[in-house]
C-alpha positions in Angstrom: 127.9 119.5 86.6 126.1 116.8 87.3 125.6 113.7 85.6 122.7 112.3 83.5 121.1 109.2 83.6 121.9 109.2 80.1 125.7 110.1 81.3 125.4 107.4 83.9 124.3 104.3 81.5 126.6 105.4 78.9 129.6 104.6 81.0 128.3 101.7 82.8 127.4 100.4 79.2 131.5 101.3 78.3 133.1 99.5 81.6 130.6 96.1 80.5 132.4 96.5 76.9 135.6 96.7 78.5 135.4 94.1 80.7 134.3 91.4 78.1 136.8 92.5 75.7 139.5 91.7 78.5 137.5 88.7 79.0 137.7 87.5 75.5 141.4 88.4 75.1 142.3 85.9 77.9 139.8 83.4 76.2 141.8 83.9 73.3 145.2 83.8 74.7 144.2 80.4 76.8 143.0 79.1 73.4 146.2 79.5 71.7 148.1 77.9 74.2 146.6 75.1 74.1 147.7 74.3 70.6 151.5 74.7 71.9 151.4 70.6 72.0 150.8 70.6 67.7 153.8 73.8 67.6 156.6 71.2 66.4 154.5 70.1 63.5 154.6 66.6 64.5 151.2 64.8 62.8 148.9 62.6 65.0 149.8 59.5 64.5 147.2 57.1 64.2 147.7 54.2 66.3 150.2 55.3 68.1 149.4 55.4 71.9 149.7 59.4 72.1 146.6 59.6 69.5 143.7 59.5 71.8 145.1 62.2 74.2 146.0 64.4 71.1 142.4 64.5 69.8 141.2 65.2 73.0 143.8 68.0 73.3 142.9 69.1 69.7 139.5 68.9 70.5 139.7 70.8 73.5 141.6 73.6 71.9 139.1 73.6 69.0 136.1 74.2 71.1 138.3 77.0 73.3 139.1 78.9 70.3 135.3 78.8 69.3 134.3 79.9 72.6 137.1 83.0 72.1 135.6 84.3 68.9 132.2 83.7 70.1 133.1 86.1 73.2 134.9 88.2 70.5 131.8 88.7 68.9 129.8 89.7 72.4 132.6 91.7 73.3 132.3 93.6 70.0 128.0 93.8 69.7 128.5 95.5 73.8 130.9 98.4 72.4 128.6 99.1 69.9 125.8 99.4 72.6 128.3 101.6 74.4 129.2 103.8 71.4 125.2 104.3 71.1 124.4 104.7 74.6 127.3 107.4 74.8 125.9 109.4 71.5 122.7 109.7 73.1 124.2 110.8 75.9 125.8 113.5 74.5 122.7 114.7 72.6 120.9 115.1 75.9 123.8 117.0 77.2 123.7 119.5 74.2 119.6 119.7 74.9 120.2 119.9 79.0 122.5 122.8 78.3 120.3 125.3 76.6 118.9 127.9 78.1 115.8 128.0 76.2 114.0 125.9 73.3 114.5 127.1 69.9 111.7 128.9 68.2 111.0 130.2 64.9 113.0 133.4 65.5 116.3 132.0 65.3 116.1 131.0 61.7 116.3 132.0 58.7 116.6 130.7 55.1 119.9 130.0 55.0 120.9 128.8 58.1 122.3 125.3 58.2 120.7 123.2 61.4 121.9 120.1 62.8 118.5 118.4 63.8 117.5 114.7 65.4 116.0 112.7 63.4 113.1 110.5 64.6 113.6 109.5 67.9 116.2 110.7 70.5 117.4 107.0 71.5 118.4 106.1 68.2 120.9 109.2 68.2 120.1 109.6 64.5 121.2 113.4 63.1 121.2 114.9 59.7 122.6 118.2 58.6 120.1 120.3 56.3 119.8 123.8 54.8 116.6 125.8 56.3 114.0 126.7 53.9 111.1 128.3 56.0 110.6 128.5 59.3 107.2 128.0 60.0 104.9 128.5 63.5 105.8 124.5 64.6 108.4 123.3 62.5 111.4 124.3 60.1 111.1 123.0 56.2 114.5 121.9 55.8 115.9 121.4 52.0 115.6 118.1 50.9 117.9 118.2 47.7 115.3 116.9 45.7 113.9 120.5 44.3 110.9 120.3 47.1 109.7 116.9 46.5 111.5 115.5 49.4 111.9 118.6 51.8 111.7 116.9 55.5 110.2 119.0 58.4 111.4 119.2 61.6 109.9 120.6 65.1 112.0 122.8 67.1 112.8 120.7 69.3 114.9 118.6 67.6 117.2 121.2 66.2 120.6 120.6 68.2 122.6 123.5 66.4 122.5 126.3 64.1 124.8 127.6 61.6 124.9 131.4 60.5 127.6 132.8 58.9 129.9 130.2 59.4 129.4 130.6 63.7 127.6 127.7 65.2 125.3 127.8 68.4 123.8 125.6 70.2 122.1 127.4 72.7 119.4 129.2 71.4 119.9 131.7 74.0 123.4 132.4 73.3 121.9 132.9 69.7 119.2 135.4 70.6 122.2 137.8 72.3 124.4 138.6 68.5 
């Protein structure tokens, strides 16, 4: 099997993640070690000749531990590129492996259909209850007694239910 360029950026996008959560772990670990000087409880004395060197060291560790979350925060917005990247991913797997498109002969009122919604890259699906299948598009139900009933084209169907056996290969589906 080989692998999709989908595939492909889905796992570089997952090592990236990876590395900057190890990245911000260290940040985070280097941070709280250098607030070991304050673990004895001992106040900064003003005046005393240790107090400028423990306001730097304060400082220091102040500015270390804000740098940590913010890399926190990186490390966290890169998985959830990663999580996206790999759900897309595996929607163009389930649409590479088909051995046909779908067409309006492999539905029936009834049949549940997990379609994509709106736009492949945003690896948006919904689960719906076919009404009709028409010559371009299933009329999928709504809930809303037919004032909302979406449509969808075929080609965004990525599964059909049928007496409780699911396909995804409308090929597979044309054969029972």
């Amino acid at each position: 099997m080989t692998e999709t360029p989908e595939r492909r950026r889905a796992n570089q996008l997952q090592q990236k993640a990876d590395e900057l959560k190890a990245h911000s772990d260290q940040m985070s670990t280097r941070a709280s070690g250098m607030y070991e000087r304050f673990s004895g409880g001992q106040p900064l004395l003003v005046g005393h000749h240790s107090y400028p060197s423990a306001v730097r060291d304060r400082d220091r560790a102040d500015n270390a531990t804000r740098r940590a979350i913010e890399a926190r925060e990186t490390a966290k917005q890169a998985q959830q590129k990663a999580d996206q990247a790999k759900a897309i991913a595996d929607l163009a797997g389930i649409e590479a492996a088909r051995g046909r498109p779908w067409c309006r002969e492999d539905f029936q009122p009834g049949d549940i259909v997990t379609v994509r919604d709106f736009r492949r890259d945003l690896a948006v699906t919904g689960t719906y209850r076919v009404k009709r299948a028409n010559a371009k598009t299933l009329t999928l139900d709504g809930g809303g007694g037919g004032w909302d009933d979406p449509k969808r084209t075929y080609d965004r169907v990525l599964s059909r239910t049928r007496d409780g056996i699911t396909t995804t290969d409308p090929a597979q589906a044309s054969e029972e």
